[in-house]
OpenMM code with the backbone's topology and positions (N, CA, C; nanometers):
from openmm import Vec3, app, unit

residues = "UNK UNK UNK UNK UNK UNK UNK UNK UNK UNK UNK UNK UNK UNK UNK UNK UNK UNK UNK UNK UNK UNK UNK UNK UNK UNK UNK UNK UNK UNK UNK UNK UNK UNK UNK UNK UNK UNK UNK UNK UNK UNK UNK UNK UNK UNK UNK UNK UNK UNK UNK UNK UNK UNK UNK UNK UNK UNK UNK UNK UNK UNK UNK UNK UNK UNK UNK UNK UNK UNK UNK UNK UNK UNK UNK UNK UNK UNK UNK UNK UNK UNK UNK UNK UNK UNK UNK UNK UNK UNK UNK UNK UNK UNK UNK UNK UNK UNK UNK UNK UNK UNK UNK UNK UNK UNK UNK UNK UNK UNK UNK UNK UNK UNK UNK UNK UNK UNK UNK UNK UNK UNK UNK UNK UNK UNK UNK UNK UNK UNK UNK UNK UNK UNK UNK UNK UNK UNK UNK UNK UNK UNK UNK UNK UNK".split()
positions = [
    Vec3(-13.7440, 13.2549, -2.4755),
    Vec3(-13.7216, 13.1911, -2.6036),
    Vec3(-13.8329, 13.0886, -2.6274),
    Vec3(-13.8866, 13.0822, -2.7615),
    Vec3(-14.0116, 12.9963, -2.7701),
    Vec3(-13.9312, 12.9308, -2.9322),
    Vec3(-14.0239, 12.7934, -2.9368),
    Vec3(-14.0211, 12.7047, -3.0479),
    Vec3(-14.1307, 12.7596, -3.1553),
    Vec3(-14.1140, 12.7736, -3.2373),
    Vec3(-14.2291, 12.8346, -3.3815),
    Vec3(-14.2476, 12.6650, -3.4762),
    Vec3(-14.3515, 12.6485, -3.5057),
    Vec3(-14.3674, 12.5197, -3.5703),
    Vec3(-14.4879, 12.5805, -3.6588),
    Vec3(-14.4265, 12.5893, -3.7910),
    Vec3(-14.5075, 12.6519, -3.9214),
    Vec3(-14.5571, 12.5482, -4.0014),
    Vec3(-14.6950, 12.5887, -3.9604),
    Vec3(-14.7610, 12.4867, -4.0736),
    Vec3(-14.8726, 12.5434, -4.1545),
    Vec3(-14.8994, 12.5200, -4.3297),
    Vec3(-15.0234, 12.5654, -4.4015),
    Vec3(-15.1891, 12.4824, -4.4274),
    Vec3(-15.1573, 12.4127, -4.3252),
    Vec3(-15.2766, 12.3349, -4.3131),
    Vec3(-15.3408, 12.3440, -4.2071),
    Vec3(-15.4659, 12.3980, -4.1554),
    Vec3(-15.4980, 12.4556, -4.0363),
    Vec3(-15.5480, 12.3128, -3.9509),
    Vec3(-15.5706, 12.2755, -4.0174),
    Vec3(-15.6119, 12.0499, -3.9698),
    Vec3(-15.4738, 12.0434, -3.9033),
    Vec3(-15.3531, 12.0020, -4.0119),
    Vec3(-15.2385, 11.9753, -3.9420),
    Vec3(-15.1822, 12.0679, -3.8267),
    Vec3(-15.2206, 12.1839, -3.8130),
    Vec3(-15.2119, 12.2584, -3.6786),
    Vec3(-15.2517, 12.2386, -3.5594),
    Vec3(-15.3868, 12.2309, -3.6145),
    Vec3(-15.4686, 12.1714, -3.4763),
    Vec3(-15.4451, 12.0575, -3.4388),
    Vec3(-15.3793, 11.9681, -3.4878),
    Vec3(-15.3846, 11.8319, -3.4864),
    Vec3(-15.2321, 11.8121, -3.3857),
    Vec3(-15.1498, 11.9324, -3.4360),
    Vec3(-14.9991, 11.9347, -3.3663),
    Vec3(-15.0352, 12.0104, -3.2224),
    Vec3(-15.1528, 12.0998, -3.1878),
    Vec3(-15.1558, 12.1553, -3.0792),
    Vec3(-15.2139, 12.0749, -3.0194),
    Vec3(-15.2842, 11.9445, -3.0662),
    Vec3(-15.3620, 11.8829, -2.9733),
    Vec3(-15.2489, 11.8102, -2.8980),
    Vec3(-15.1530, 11.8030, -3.0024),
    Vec3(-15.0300, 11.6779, -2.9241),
    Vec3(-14.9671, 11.7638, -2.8362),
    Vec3(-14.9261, 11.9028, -2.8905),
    Vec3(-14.8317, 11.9621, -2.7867),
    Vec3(-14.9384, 11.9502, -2.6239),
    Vec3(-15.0451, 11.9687, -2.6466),
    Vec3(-15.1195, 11.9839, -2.5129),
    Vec3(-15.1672, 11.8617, -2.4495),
    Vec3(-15.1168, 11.7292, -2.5157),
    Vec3(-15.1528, 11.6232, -2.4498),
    Vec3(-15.0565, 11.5483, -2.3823),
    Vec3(-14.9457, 11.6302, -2.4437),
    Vec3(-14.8067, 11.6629, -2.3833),
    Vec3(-14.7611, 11.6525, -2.2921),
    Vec3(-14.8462, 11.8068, -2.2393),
    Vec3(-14.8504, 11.8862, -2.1025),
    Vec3(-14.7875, 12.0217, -2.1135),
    Vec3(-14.7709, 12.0305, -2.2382),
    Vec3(-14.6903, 12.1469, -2.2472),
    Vec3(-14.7464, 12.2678, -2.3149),
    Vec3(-14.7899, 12.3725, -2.2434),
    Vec3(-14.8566, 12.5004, -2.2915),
    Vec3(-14.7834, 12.5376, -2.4463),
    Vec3(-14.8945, 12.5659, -2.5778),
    Vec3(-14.8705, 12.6210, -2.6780),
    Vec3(-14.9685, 12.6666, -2.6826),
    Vec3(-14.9991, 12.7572, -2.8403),
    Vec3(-15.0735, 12.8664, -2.8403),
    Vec3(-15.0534, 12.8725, -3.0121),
    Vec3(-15.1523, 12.9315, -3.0712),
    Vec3(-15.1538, 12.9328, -3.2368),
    Vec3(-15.1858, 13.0602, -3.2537),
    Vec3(-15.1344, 13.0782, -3.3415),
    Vec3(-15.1601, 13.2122, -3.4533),
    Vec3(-15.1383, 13.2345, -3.5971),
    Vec3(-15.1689, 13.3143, -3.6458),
    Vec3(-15.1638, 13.3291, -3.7797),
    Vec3(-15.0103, 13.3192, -3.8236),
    Vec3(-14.9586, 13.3209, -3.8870),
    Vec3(-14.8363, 13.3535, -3.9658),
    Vec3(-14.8644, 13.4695, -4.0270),
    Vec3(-14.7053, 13.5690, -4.0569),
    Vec3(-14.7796, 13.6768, -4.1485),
    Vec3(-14.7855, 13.7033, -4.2714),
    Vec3(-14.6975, 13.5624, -4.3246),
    Vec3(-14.6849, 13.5614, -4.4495),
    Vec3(-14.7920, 13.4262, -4.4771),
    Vec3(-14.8191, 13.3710, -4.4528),
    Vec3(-14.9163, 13.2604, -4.4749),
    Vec3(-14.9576, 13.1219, -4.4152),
    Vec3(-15.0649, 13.0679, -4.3439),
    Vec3(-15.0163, 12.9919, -4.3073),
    Vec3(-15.0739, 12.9896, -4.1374),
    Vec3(-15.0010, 12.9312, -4.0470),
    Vec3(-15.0667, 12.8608, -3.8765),
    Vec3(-14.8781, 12.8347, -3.8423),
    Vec3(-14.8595, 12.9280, -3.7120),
    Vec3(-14.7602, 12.9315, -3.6852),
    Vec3(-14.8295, 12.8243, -3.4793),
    Vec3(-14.7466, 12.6719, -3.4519),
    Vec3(-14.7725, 12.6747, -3.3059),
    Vec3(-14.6458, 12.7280, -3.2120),
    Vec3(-14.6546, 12.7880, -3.1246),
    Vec3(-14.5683, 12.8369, -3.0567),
    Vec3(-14.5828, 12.7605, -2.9100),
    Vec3(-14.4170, 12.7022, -2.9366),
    Vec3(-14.4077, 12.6642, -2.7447),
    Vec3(-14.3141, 12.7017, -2.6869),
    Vec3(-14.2762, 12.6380, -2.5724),
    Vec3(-14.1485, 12.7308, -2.4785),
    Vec3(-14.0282, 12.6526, -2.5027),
    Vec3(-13.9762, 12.7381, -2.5140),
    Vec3(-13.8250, 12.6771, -2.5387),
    Vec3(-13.6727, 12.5991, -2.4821),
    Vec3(-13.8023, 12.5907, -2.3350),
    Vec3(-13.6723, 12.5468, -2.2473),
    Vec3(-13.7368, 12.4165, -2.2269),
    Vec3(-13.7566, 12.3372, -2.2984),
    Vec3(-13.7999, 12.2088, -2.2472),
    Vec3(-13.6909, 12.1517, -2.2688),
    Vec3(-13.7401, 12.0050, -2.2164),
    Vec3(-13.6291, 11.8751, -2.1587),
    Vec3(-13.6033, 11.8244, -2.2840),
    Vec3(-13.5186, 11.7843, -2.3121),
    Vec3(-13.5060, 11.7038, -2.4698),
    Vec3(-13.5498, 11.5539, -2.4988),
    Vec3(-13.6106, 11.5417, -2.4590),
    Vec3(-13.7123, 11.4002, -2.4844),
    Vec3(-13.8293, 11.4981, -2.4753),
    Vec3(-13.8488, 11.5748, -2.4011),
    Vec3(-13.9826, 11.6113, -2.5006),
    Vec3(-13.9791, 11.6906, -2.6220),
    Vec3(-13.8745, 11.7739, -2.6539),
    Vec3(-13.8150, 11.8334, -2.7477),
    Vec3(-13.8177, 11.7266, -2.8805),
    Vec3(-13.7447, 11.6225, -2.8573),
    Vec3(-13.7773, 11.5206, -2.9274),
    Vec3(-13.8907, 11.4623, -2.9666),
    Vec3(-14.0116, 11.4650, -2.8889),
    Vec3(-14.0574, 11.4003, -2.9133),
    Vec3(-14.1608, 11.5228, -3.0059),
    Vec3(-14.1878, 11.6192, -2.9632),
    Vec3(-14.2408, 11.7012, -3.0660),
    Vec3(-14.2026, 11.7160, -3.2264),
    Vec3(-13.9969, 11.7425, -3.2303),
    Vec3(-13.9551, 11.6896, -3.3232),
    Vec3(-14.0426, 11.5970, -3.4412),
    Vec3(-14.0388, 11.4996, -3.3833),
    Vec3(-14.0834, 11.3467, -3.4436),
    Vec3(-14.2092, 11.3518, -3.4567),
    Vec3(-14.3349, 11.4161, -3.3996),
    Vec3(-14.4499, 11.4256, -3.4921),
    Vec3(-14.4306, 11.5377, -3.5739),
    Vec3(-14.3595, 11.6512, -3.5405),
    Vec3(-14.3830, 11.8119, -3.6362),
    Vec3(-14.3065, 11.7075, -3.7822),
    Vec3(-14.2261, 11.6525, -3.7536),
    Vec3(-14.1543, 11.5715, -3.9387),
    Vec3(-14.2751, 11.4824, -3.9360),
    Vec3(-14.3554, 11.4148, -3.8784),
    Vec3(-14.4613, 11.3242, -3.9311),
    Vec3(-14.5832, 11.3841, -3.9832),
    Vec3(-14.5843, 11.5167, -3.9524),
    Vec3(-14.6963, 11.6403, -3.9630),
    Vec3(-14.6142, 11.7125, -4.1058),
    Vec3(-14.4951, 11.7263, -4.0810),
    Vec3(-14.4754, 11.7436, -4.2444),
    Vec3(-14.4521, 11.6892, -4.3408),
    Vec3(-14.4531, 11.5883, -4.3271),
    Vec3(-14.4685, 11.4742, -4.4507),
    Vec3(-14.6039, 11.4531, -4.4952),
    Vec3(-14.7029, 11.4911, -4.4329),
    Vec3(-14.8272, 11.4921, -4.4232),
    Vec3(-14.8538, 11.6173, -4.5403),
    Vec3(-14.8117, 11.7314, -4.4947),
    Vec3(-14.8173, 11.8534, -4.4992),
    Vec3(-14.7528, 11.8717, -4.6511),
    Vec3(-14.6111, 11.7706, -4.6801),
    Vec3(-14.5828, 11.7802, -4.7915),
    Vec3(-14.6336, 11.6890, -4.9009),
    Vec3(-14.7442, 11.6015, -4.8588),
    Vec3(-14.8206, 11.5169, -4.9621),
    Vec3(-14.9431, 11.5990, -5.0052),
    Vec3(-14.9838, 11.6821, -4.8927),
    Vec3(-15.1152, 11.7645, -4.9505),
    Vec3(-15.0810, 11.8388, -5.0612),
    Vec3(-14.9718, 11.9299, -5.0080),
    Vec3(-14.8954, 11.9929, -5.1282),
    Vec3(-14.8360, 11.9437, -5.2755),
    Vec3(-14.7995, 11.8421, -5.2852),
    Vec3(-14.7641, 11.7783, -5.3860),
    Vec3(-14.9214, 11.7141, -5.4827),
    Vec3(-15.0075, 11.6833, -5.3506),
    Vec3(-15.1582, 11.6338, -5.4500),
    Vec3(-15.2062, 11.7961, -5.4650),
    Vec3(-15.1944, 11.8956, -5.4041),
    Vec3(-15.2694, 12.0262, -5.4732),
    Vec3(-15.2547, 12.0308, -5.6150),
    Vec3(-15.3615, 12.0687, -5.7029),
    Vec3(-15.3650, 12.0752, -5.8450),
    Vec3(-15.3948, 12.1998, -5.8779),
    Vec3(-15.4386, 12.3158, -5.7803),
    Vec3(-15.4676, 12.4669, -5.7907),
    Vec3(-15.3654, 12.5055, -5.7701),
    Vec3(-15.3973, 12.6546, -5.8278),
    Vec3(-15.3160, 12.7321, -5.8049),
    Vec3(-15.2415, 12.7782, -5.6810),
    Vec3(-15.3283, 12.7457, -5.5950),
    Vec3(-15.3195, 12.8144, -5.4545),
    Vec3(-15.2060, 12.7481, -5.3794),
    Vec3(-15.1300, 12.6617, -5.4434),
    Vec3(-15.0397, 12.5562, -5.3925),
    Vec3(-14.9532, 12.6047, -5.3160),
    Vec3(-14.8956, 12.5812, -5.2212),
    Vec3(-14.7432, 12.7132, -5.1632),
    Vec3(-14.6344, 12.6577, -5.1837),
    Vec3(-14.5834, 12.7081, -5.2113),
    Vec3(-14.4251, 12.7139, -5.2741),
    Vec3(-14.3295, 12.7401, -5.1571),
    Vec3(-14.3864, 12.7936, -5.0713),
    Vec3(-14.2772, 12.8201, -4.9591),
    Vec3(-14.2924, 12.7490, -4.8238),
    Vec3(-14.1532, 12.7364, -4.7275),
    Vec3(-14.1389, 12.6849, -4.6053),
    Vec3(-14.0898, 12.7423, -4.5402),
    Vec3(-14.0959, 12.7309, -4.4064),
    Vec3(-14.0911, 12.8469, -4.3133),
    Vec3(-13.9643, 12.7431, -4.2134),
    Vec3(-13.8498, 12.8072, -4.1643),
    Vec3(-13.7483, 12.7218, -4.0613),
    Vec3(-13.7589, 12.8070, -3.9722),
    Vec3(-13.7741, 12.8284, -3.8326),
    Vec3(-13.7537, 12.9428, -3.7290),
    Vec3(-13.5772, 12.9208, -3.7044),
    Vec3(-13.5599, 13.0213, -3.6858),
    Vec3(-13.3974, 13.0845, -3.6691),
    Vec3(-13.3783, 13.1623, -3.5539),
    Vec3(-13.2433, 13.1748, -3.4806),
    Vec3(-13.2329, 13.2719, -3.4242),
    Vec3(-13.1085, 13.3451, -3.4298),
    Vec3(-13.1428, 13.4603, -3.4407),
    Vec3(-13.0411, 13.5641, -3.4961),
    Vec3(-12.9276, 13.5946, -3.3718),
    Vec3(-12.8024, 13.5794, -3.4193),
    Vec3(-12.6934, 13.6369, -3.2885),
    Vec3(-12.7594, 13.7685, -3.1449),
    Vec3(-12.8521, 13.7966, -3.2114),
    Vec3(-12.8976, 13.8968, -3.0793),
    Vec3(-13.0027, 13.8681, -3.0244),
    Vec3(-13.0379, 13.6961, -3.0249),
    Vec3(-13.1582, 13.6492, -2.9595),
    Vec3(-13.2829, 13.6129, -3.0223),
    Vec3(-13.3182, 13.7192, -3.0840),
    Vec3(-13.4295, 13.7750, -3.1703),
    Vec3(-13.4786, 13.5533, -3.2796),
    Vec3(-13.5883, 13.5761, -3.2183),
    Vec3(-13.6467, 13.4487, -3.3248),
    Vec3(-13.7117, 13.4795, -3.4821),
    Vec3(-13.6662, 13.4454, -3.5661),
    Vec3(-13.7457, 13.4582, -3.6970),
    Vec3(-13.7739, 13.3228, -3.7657),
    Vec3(-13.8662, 13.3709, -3.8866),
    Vec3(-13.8842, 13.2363, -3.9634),
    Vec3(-13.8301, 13.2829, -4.1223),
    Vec3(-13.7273, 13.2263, -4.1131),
    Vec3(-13.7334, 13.2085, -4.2837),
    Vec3(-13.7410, 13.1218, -4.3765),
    Vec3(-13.8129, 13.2007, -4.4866),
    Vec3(-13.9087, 13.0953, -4.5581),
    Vec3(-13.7761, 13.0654, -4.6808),
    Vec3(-13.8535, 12.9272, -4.6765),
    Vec3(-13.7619, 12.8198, -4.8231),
    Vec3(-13.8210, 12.7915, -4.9311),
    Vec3(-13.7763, 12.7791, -5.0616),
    Vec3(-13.8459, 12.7044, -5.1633),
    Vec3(-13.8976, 12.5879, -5.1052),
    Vec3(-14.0304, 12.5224, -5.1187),
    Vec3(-14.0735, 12.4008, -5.0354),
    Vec3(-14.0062, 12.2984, -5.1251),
    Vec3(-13.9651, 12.3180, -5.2365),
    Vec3(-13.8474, 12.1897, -5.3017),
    Vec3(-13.7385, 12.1788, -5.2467),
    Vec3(-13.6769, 12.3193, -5.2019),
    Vec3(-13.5569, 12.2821, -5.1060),
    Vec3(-13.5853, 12.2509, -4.9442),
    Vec3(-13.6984, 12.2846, -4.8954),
    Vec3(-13.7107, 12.2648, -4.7759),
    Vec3(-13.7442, 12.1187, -4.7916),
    Vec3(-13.8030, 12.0553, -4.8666),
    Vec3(-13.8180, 11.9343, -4.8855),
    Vec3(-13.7235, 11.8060, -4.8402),
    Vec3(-13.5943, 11.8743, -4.9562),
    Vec3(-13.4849, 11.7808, -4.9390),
    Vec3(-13.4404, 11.8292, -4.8408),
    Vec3(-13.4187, 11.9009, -4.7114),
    Vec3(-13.3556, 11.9230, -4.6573),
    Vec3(-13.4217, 11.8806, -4.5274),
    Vec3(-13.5750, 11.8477, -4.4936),
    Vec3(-13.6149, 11.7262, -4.4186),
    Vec3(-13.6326, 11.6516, -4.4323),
    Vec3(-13.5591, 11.5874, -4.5267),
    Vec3(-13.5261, 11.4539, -4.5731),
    Vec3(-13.3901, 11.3772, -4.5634),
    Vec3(-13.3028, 11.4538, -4.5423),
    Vec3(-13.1492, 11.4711, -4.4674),
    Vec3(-13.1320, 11.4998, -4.3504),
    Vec3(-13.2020, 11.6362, -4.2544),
    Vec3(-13.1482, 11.6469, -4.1637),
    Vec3(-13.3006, 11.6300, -4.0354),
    Vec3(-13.2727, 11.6375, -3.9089),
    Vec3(-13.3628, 11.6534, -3.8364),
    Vec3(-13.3905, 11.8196, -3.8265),
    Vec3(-13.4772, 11.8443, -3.7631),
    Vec3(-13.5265, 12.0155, -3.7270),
    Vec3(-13.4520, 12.0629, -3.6881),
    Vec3(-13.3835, 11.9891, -3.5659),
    Vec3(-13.2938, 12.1099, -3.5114),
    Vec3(-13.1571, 12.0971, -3.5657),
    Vec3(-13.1246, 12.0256, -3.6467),
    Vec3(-12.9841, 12.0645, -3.7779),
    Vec3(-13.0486, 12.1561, -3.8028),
    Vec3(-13.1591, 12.1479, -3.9190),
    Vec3(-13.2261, 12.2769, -4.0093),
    Vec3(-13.2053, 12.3814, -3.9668),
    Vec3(-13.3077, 12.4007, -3.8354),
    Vec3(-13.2697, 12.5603, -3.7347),
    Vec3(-13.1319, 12.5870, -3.7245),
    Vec3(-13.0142, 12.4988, -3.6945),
    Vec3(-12.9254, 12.5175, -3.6374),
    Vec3(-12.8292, 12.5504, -3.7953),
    Vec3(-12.8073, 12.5405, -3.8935),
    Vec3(-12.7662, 12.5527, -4.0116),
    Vec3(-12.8135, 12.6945, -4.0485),
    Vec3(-12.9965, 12.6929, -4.0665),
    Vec3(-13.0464, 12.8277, -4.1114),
    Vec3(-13.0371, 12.9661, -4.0489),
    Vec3(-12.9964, 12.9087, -3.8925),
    Vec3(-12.9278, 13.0250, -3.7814),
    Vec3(-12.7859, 13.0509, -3.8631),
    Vec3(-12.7087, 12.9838, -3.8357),
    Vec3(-12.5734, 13.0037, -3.8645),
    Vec3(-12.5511, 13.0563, -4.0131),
    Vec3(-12.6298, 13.0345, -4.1410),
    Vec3(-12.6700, 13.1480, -4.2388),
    Vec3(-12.7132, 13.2875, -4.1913),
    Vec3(-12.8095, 13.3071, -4.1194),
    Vec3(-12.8706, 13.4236, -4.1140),
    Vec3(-12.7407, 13.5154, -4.0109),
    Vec3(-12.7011, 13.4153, -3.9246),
    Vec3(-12.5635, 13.5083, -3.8411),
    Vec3(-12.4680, 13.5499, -3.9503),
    Vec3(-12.4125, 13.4647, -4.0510),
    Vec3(-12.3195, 13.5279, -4.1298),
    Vec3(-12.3690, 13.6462, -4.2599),
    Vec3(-12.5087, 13.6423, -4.2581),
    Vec3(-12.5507, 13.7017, -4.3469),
    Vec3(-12.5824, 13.8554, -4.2829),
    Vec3(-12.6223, 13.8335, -4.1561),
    Vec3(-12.6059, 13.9765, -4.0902),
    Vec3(-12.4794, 14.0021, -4.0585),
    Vec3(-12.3632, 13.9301, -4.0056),
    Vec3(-12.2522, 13.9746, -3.9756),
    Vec3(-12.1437, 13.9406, -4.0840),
    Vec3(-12.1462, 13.9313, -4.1910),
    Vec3(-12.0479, 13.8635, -4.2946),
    Vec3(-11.8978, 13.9060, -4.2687),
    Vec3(-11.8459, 13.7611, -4.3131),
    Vec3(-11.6836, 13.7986, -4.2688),
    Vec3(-11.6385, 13.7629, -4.4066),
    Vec3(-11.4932, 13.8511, -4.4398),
    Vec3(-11.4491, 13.8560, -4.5537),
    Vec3(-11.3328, 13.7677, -4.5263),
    Vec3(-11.2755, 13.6940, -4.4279),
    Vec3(-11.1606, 13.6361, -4.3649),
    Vec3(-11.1814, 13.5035, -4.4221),
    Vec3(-11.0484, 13.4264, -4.4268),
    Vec3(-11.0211, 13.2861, -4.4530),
    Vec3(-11.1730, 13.2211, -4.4097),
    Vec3(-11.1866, 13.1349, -4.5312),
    Vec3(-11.2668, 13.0308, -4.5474),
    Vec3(-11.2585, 12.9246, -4.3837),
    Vec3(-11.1459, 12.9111, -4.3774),
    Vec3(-11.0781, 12.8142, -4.2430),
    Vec3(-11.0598, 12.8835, -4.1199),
    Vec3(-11.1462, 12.8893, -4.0134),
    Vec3(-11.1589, 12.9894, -3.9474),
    Vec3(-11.2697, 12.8803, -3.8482),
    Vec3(-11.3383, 12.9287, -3.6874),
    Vec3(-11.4089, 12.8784, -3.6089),
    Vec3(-11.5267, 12.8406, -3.6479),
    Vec3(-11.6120, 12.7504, -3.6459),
    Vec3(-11.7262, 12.7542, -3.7353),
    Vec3(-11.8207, 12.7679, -3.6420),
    Vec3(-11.9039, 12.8365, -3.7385),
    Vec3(-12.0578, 12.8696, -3.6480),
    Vec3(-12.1337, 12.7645, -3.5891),
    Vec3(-12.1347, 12.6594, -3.6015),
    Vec3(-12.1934, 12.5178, -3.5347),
    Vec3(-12.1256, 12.4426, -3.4221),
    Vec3(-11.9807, 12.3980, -3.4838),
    Vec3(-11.9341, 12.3337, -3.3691),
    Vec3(-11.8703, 12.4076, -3.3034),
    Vec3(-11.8346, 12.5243, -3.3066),
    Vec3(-11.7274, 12.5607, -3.2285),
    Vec3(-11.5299, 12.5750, -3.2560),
    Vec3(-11.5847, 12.4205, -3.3303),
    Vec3(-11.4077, 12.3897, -3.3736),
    Vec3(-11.3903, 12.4582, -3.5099),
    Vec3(-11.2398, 12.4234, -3.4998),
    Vec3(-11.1688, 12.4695, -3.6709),
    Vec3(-11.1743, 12.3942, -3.7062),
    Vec3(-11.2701, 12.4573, -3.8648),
    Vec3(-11.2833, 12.3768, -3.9576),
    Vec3(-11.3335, 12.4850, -4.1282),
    Vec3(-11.2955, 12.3646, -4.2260),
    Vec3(-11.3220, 12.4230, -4.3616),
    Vec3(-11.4648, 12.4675, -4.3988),
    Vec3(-11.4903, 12.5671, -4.4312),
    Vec3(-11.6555, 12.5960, -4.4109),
    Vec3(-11.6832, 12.5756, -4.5514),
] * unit.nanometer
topology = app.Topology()
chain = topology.addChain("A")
for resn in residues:
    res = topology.addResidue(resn, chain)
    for name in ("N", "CA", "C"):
        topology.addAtom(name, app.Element.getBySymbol(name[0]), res)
């Protein structure tokens, strides 16, 4: 299992791999295939460093979302990328309106986001037609979804 950290600024990429590797922690870059500099790291890290990547990738997108907001071309992107993982393991990225991805790192930390945009993509591949009030995909407990 690996971490995906999507970014459209190839500066702000490099700039996030320099941290992941000053780190100590092996990442690696590649293209995205829809647009864009995807960094990839491993997924079993300790959560202070988890965290602490966290906390520059939101300081890297606030960055990321001022370039975007000063773009005056056309070329502007409209979209945001959350990595997810699907009930059968499988990692993806799905992309957001960058107005809604906006407000929505502006409310939650990353791993709410992932952890919300997983629990969409599970009910959207597995949809249940059953009571609203039922186990919920996040905590575990019963509750009103």
């Amino acid at each position: 299992m690996t971490n995906d950290y999507i970014f459209f600024d190839s500066g702000l990429c490099d700039r996030f791999l320099r941290f992941v590797i000053e780190q100590g922690i092996p990442g690696e870059t590649r293209a995205d295939n829809m647009d864009g500099f995807v960094v990839t790291v491993p997924g079993n890290l300790a959560d202070e460093l988890e965290e602490v990547l966290e906390q520059e990738y939101e300081t890297l997108m606030d960055e990321q979302r001022d370039l975007v907001d000063a773009a005056e071309s056309a070329t502007t992107h409209s979209l945001m990328a959350v990595g997810a993982q699907l009930p059968d393991g499988r990692e993806i990225s799905v992309r957001i309106p960058a107005a809604y991805a906006r407000r929505l790192y502006a409310q939650f930390s990353l791993e709410e986001i992932r952890e919300l945009v997983s629990a969409i993509a599970a009910d959207a591949i597995n949809p249940s037609d059953g009571p609203l009030c039922r186990k919920s995909l996040l905590s575990g407990d019963k509750q009103r979804l």
